[in-house]
N, C-alpha and C positions, 0 to 999 in steps of 0.2 A: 420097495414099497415105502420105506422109511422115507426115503432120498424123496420121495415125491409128495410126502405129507411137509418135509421142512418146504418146498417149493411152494405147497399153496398156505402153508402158514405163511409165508413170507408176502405172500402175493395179496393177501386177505390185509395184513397188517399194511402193504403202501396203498392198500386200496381206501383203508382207513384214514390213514393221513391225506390220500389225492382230495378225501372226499371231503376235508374239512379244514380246507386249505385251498381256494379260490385259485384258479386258474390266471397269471399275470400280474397275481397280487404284488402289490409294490408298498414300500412304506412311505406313509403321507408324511409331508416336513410344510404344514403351515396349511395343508389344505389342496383342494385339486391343481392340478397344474395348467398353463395356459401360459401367451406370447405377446408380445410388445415387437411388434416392426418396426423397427426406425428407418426410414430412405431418406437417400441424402446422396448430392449429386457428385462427391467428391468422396473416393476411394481410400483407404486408410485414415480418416477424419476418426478422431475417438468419441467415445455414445458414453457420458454420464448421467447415471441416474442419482437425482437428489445429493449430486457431490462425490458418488461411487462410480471410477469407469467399468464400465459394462462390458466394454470390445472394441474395434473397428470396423466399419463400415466394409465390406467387400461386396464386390456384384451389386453395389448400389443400394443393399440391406445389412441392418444388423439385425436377431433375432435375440429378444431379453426374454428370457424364461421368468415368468413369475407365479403367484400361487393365490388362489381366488380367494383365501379365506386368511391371506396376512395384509399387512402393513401396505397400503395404497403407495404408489409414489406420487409425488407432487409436481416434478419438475425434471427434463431433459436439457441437456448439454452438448452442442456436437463443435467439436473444435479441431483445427492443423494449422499447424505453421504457415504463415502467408496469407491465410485467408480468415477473415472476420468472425466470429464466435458467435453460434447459434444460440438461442434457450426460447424455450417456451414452457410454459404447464401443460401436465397431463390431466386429461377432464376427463377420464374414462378409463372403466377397469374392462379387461376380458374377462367374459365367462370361462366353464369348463371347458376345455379344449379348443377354445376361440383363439383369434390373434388381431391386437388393436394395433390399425398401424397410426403412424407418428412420421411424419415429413420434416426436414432440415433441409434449408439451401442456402449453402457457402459461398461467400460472394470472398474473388480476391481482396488483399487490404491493399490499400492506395499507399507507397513510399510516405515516409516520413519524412521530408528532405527540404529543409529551409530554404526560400525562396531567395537566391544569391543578390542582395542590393547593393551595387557599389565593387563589384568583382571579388577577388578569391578571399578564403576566410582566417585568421589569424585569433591569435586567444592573448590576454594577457589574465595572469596568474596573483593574485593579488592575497598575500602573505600576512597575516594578521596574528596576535596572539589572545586576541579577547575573539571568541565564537559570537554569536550575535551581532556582531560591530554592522552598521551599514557602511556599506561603499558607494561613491559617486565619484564619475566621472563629470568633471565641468559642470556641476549641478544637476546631472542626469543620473536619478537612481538607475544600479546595476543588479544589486541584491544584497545580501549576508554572507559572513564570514561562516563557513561551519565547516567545523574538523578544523580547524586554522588557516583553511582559502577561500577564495571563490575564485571561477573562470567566468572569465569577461570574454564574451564573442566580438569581434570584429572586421569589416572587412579592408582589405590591404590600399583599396586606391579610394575609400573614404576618408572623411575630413578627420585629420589625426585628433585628438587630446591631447589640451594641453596641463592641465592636472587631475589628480585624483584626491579624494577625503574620504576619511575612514573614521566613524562615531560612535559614540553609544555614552547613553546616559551615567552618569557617574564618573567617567573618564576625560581627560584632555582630547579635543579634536585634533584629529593627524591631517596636515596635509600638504602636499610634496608634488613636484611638477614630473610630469611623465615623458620620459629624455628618451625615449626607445620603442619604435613601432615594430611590430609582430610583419615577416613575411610570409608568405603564404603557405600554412600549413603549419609556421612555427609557433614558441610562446616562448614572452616577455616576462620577467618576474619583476614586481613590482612589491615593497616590504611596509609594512606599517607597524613601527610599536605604540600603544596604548598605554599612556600611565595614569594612574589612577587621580581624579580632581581632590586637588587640595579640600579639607575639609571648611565650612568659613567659620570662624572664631569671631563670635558676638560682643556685637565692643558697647562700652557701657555708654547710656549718654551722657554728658557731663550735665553738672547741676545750674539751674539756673539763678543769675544776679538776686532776683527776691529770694529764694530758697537762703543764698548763702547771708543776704542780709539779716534775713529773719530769724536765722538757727545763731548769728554776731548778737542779735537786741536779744532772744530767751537769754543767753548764755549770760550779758551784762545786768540783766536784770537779775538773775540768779544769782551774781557774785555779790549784787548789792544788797540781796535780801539777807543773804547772808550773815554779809557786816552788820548788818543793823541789827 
């Protein structure tokens, strides 16, 4: 008898808690929950939200969990290797239990690849010790000096150079005949030192014939006034 009074005390006591204690209940973190579909025609592409990646694309969806009553996003991302970078804004929130989809189409990116004028390609390496310095070839700017080089592109069965100059304000101009073409694939080193331009020392004018005559009569006139 005992044994069956602890049984339904016990049964009374979860019947209590069942009863006051919601069926599924879950804890809210920002508010109800709810989804963002992203589709996109390209599989393992990654889904950033606002700058945050979200996942990858599989079976042509990603699915972003978000929460009705936080922080809106503003803006999607979908990006992979080879192919051109999605974004657009998001103009629309899901409801409770809803799902807002969101479309991205990845188009492949086109080669990078310099259009060959003049057959294969060669570099000359162009060695300076002042950064900023400008480089020219035969009066054709090439660019600046930074970190202490620049590479000059060229191609191997175009019309060679025949010097190089290398400048910058404050300094002596460098410039030196270019005795060595790049073959194809290789590079030239070419070296420029920069010394610094003499500073110019201001020369006085000298004085002029009335000046010197006029300062001879004061001075004779003062020795006479003198005497007397």
């Amino acid at each position: 008898m005992s044994i069956s009074r602890n049984v339904l005390l016990l049964c009374l006591i979860a019947g209590f808690f069942i009863g006051i204690i919601p069926a599924g209940a879950q804890p809210v973190i920002g508010g109800d929950r709810a989804w963002y579909a992203v589709h996109c025609n390209v599989d393992g592409a990654t889904v950033y939200f606002d700058g945050q990646p979200k996942g990858e694309i599989q079976g042509g969806v990603l699915y972003v969990e978000a929460y009705t009553t936080g922080t809106p996003y503003k803006s999607y991302t979908v990006t992979k290797d080879g192919y051109t970078t999605f974004s657009d804004s998001i103009d629309g929130v899901p409801g409770k239990g809803e799902t807002f989809d969101l479309y991205a189409t990845l188009n492949p990116a086109q080669p990078t690849q310099a259009p060959v004028i003049g057959g294969d390609i060669g570099w000359y390496t162009v060695h300076s010790n002042v950064d900023g310095a400008t480089v020219m070839f035969d009066n054709t700017y090439q660019g600046v000096i930074t970190n202490g080089i620049l590479s000059v592109q060229v191609y191997t069965t175009g019309t060679p150079y025949s010097t190089y100059t290398v400048t910058k304000e404050g300094y002596l101009p460098f410039t030196s005949p270019v005795t060595g073409y790049p073959a194809k694939g290789q590079t030239v080193d070419l070296y420029a030192t920069l010394n610094p331009a003499p500073t110019p020392v201001p020369t006085k004018s000298p004085l002029s014939l009335g000046i010197i005559v006029f300062s001879i009569a004061v001075a004779g006139f003062l020795l006479v006034s003198r005497r007397s």
